[in-house]
N, CA, C and O atoms as CSV, one atom per row, in Angstrom:
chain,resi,resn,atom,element,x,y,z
A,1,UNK,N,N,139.534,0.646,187.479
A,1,UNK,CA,C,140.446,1.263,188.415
A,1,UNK,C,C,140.689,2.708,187.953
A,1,UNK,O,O,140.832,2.966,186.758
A,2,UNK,N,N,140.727,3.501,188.764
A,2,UNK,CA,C,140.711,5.149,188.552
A,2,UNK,C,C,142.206,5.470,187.786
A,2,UNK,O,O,143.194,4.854,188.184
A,3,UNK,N,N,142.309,6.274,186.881
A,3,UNK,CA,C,143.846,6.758,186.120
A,3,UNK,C,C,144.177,7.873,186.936
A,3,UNK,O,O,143.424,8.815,187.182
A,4,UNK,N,N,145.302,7.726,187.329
A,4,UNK,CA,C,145.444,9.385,187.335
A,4,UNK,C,C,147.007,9.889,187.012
A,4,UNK,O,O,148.018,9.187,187.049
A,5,UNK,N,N,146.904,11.347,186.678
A,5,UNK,CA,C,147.986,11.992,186.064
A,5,UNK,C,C,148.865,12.914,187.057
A,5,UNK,O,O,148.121,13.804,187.468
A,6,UNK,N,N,149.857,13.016,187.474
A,6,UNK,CA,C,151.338,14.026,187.948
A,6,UNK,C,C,151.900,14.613,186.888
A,6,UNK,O,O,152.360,13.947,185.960
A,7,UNK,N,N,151.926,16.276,186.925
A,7,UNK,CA,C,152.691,16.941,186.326
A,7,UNK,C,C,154.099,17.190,187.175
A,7,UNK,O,O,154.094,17.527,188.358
A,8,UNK,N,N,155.010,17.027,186.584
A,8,UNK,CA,C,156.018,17.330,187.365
A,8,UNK,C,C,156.649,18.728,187.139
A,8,UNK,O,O,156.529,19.409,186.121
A,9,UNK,N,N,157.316,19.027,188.218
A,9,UNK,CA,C,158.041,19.880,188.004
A,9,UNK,C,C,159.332,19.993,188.660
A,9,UNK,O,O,159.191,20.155,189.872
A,10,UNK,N,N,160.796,19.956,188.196
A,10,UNK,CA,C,162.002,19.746,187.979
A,10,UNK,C,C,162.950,20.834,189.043
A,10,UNK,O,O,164.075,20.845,189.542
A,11,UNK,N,N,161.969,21.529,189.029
A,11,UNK,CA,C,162.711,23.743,189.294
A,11,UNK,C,C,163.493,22.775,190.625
A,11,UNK,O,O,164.646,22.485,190.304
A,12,UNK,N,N,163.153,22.321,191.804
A,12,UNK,CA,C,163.929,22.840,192.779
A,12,UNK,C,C,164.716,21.384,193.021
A,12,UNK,O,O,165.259,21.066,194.079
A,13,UNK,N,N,164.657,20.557,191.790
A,13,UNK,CA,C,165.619,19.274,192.433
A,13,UNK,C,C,166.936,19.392,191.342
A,13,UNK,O,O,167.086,19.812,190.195
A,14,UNK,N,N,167.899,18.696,192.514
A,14,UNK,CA,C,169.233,18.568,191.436
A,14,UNK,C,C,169.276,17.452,191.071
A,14,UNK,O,O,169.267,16.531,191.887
A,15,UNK,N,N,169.345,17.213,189.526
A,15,UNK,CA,C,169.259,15.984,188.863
A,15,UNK,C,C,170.896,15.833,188.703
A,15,UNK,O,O,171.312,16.901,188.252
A,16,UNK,N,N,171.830,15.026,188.879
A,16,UNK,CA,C,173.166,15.445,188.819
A,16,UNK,C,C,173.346,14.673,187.436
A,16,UNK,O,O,174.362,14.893,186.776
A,17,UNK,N,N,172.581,13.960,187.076
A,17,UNK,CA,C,172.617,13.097,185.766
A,17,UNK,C,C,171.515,12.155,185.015
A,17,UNK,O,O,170.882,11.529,185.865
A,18,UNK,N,N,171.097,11.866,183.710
A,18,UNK,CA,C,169.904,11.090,183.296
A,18,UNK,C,C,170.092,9.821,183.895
A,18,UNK,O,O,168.986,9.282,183.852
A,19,UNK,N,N,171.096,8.879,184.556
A,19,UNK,CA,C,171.061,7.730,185.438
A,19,UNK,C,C,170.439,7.898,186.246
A,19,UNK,O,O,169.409,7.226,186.307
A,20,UNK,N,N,170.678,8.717,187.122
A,20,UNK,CA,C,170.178,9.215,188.604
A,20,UNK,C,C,168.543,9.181,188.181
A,20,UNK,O,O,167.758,8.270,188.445
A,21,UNK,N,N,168.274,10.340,187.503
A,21,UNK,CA,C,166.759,10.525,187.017
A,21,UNK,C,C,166.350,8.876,186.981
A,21,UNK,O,O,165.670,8.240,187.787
A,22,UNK,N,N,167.095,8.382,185.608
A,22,UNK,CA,C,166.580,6.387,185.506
A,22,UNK,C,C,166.388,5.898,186.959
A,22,UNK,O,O,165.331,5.273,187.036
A,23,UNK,N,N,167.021,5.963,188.097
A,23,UNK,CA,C,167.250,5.168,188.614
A,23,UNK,C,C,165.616,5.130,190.082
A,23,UNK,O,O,164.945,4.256,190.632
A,24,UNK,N,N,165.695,6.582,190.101
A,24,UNK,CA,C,164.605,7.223,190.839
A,24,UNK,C,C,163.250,6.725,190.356
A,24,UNK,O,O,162.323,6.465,191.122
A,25,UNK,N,N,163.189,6.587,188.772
A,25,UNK,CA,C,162.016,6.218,188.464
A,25,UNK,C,C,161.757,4.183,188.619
A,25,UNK,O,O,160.666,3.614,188.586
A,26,UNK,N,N,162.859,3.651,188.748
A,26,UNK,CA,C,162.629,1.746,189.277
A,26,UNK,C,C,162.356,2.328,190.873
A,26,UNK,O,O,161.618,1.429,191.277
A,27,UNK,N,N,162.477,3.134,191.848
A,27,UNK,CA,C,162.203,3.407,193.003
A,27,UNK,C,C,161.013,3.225,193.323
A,27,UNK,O,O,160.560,2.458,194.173
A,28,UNK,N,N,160.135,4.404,192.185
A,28,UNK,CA,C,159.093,5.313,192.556
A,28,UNK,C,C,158.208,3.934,191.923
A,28,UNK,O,O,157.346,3.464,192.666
A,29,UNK,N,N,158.371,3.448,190.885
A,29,UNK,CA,C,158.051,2.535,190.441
A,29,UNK,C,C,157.363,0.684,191.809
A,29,UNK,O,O,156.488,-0.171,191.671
A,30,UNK,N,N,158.188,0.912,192.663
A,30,UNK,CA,C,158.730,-0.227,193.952
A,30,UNK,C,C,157.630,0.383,194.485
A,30,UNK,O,O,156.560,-0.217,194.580
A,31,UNK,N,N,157.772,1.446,194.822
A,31,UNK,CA,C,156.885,1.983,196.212
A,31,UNK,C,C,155.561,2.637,195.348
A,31,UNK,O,O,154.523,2.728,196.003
A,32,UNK,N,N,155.546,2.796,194.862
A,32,UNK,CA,C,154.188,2.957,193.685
A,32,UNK,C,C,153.434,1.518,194.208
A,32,UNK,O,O,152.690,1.721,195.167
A,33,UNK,N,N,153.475,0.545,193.893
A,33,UNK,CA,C,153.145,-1.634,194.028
A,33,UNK,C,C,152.772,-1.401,195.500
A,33,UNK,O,O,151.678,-1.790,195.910
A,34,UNK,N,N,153.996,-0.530,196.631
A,34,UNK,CA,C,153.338,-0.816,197.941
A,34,UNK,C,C,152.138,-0.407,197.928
A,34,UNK,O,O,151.246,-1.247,198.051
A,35,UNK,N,N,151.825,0.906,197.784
A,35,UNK,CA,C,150.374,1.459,197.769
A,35,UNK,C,C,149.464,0.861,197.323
A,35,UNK,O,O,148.406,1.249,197.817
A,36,UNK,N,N,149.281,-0.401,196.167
A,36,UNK,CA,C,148.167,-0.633,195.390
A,36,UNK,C,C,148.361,0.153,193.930
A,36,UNK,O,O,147.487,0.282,193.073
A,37,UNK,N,N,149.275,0.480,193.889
A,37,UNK,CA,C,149.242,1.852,192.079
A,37,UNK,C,C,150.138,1.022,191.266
A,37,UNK,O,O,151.004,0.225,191.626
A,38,UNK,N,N,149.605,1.508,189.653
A,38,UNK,CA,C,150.645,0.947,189.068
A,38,UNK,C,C,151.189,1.897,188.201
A,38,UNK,O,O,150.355,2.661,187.716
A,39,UNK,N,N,152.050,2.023,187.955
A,39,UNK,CA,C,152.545,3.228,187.220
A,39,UNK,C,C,152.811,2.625,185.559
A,39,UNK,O,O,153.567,1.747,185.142
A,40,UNK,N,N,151.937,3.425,184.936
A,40,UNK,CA,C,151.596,3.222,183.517
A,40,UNK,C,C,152.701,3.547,182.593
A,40,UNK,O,O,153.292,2.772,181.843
A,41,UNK,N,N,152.969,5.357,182.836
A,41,UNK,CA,C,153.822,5.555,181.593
A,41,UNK,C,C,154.450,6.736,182.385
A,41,UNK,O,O,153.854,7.281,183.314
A,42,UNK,N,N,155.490,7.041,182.029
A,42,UNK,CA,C,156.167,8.696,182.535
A,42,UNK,C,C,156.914,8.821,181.272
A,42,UNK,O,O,157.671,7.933,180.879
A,43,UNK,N,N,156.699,9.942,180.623
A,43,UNK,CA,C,157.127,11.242,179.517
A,43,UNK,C,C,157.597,12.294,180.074
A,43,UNK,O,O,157.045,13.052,180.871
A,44,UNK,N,N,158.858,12.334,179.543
A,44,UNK,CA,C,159.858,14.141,179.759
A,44,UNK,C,C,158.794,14.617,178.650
A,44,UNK,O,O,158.470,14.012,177.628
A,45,UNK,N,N,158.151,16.364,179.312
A,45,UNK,CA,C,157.862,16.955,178.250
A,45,UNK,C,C,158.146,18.595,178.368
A,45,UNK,O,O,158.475,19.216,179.379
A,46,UNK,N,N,157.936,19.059,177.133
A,46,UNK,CA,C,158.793,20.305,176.965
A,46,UNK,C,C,157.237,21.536,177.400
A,46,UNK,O,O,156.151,21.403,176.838
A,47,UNK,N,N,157.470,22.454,178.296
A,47,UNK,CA,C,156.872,23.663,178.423
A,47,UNK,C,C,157.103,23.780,180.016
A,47,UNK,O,O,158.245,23.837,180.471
A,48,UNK,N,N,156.043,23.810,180.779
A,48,UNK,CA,C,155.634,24.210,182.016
A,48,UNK,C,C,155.720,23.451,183.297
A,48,UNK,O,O,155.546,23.833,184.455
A,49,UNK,N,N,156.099,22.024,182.699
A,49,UNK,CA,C,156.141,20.676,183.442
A,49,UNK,C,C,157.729,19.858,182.684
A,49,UNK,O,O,158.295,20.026,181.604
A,50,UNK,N,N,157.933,19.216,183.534
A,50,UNK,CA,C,159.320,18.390,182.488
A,50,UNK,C,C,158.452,17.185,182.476
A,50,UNK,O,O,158.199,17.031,181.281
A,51,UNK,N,N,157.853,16.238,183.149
A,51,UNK,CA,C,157.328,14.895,183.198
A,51,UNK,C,C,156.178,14.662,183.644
A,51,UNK,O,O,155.781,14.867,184.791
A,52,UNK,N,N,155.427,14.096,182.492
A,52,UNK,CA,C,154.045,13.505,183.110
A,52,UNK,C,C,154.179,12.286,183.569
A,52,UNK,O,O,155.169,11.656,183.198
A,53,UNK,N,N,153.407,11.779,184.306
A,53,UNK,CA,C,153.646,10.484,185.023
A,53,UNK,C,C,151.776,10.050,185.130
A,53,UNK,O,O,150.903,10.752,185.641
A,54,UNK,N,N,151.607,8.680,184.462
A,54,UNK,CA,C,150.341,8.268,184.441
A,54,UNK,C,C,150.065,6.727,185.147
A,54,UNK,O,O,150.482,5.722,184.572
A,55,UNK,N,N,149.384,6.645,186.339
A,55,UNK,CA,C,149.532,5.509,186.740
A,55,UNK,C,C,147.846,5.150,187.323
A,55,UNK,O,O,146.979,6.008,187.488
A,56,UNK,N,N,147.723,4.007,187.511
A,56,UNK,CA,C,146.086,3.728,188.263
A,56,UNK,C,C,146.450,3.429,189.584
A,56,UNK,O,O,147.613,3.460,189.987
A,57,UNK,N,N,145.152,3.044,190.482
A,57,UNK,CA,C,145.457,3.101,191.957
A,57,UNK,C,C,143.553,2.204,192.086
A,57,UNK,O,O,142.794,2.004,191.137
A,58,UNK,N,N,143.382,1.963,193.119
A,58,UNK,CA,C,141.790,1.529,193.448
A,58,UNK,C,C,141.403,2.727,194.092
A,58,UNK,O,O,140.203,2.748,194.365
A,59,UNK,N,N,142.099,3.813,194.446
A,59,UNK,CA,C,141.243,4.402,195.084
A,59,UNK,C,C,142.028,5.990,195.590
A,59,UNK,O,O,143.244,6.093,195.426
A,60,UNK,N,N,141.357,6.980,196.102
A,60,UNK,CA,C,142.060,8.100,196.280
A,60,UNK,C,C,143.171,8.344,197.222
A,60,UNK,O,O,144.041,9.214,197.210
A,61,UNK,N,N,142.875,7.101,198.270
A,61,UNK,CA,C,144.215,7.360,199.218
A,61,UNK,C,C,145.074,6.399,198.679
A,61,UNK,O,O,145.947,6.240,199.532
A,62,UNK,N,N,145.289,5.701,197.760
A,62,UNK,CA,C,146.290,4.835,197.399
A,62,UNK,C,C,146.701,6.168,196.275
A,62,UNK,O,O,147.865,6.556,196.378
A,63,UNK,N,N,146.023,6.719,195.461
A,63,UNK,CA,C,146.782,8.012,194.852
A,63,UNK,C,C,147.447,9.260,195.271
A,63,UNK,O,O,148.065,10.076,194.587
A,64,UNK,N,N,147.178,9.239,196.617
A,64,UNK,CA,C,147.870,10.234,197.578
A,64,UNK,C,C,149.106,9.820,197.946
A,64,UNK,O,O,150.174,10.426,197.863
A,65,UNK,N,N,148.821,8.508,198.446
A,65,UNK,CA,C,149.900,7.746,198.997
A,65,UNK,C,C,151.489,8.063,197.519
A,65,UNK,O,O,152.655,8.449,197.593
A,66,UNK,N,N,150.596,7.629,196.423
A,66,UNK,CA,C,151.849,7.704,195.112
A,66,UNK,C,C,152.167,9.092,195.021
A,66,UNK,O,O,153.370,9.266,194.827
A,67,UNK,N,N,151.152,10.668,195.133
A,67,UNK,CA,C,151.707,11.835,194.928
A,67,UNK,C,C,153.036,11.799,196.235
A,67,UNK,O,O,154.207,12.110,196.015
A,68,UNK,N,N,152.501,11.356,197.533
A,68,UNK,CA,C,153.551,11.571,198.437
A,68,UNK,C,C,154.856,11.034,198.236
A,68,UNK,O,O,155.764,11.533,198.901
A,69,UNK,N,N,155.157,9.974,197.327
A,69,UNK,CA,C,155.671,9.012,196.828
A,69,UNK,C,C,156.893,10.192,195.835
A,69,UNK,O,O,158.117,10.296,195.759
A,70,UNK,N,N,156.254,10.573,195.507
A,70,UNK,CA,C,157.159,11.251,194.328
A,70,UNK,C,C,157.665,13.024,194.930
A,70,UNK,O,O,158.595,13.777,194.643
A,71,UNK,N,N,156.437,13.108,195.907
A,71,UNK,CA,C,157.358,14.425,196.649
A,71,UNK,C,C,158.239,13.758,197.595
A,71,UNK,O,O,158.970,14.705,197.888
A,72,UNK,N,N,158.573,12.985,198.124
A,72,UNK,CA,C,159.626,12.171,198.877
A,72,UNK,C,C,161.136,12.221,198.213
A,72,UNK,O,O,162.302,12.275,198.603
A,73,UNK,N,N,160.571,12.181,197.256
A,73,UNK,CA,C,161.954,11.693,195.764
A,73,UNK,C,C,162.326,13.155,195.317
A,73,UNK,O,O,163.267,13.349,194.547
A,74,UNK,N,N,161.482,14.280,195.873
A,74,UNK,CA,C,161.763,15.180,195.277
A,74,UNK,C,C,161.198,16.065,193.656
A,74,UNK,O,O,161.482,17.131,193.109
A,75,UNK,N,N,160.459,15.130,193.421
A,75,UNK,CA,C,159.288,15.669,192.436
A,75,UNK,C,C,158.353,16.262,193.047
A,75,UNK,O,O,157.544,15.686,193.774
A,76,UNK,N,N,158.373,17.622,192.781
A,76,UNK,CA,C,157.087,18.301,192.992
A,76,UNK,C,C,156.396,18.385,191.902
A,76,UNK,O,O,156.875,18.660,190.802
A,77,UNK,N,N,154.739,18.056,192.235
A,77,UNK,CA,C,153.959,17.856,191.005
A,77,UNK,C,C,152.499,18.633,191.009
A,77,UNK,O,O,152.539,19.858,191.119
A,78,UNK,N,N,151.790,18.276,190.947
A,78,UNK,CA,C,149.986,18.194,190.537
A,78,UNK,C,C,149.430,16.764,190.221
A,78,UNK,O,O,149.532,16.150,189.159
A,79,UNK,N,N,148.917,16.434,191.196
A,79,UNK,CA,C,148.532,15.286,191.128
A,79,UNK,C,C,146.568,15.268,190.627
A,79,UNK,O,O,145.752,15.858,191.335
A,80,UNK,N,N,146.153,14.509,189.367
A,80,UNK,CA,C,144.664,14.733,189.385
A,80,UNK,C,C,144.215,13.219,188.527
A,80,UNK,O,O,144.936,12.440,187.904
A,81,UNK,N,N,143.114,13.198,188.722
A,81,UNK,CA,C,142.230,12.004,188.447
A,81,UNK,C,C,141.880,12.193,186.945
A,81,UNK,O,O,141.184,13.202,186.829
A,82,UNK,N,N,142.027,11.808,186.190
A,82,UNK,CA,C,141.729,11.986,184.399
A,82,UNK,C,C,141.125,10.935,184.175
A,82,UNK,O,O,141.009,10.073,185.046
A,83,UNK,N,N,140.607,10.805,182.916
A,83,UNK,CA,C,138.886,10.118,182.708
A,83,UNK,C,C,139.283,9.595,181.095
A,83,UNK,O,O,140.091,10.341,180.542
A,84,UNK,N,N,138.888,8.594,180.406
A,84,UNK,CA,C,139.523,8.480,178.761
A,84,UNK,C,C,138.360,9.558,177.997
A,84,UNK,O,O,137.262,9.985,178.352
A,85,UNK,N,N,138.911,9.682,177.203
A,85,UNK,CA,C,137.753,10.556,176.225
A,85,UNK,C,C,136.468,9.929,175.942
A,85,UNK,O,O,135.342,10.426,175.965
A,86,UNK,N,N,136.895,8.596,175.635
A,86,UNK,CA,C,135.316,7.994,175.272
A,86,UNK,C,C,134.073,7.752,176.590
A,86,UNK,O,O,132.845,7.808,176.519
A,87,UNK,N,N,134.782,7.532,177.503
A,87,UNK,CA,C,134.089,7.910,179.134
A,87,UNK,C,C,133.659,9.245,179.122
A,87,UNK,O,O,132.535,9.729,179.258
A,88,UNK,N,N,134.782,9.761,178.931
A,88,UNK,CA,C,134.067,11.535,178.980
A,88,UNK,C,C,133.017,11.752,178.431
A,88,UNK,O,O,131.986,12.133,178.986
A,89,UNK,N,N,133.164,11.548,177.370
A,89,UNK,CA,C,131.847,11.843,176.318
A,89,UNK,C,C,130.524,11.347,176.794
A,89,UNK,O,O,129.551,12.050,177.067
A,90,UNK,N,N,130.606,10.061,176.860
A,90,UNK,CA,C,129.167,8.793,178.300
A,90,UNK,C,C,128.674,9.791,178.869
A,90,UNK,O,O,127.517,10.144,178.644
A,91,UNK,N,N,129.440,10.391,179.671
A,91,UNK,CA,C,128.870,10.876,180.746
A,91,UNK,C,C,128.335,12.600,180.525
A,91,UNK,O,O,127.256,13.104,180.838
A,92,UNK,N,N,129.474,13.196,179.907
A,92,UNK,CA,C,128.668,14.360,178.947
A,92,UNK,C,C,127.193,14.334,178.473
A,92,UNK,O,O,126.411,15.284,178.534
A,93,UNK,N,N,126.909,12.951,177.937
A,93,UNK,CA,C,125.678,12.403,176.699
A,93,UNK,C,C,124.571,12.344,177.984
A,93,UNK,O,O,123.359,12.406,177.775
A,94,UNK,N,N,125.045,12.238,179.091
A,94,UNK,CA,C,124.100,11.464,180.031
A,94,UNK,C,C,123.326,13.043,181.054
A,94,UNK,O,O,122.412,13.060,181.879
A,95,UNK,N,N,124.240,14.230,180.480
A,95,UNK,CA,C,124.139,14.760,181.131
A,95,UNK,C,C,122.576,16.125,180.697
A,95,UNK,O,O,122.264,16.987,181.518
């Protein structure tokens, strides 16, 4: 099943508190399952993005479906398809 990664970015939503934030993510989490996705892991991180968000899907419109998912909620992100390293490399070798 394909991985893929959301950078988030925080700038134009009001978080009024870290509950609120908790609570958005059992949401996104619900409607993530409708699509077919499962949402793996989400990390606050410090620079250019506040939260990565890593989840699988079967397929590209079930990963659209989850980016729309999280601009709904008010996360604006970057949504992209990422590969494990040891895959990477396979296919590098092959190339």
């Amino acid at each position: 099943m394909p991985t893929y990664a959301t950078l988030v970015d925080l700038d134009d939503r009001e978080i009024q508190n870290a509950q609120e934030l908790a609570s958005i993510w059992g949401e996104i989490r619900t409607e993530f399952e409708t699509h077919g996705a499962e949402l793996h892991d989400a990390y606050a991180a410090l620079g250019e993005f506040d939260f990565l968000i890593v989840f699988e899907t079967d397929d590209n419109e079930a990963a659209f479906k989850s980016a729309l998912t999280l601009h709904r909620h008010g996360l604006e992100g970057k949504t992209m398809e990422v590969v494990p390293t040891e895959d990477f490399s396979q296919v590098v070798d092959e190339v």
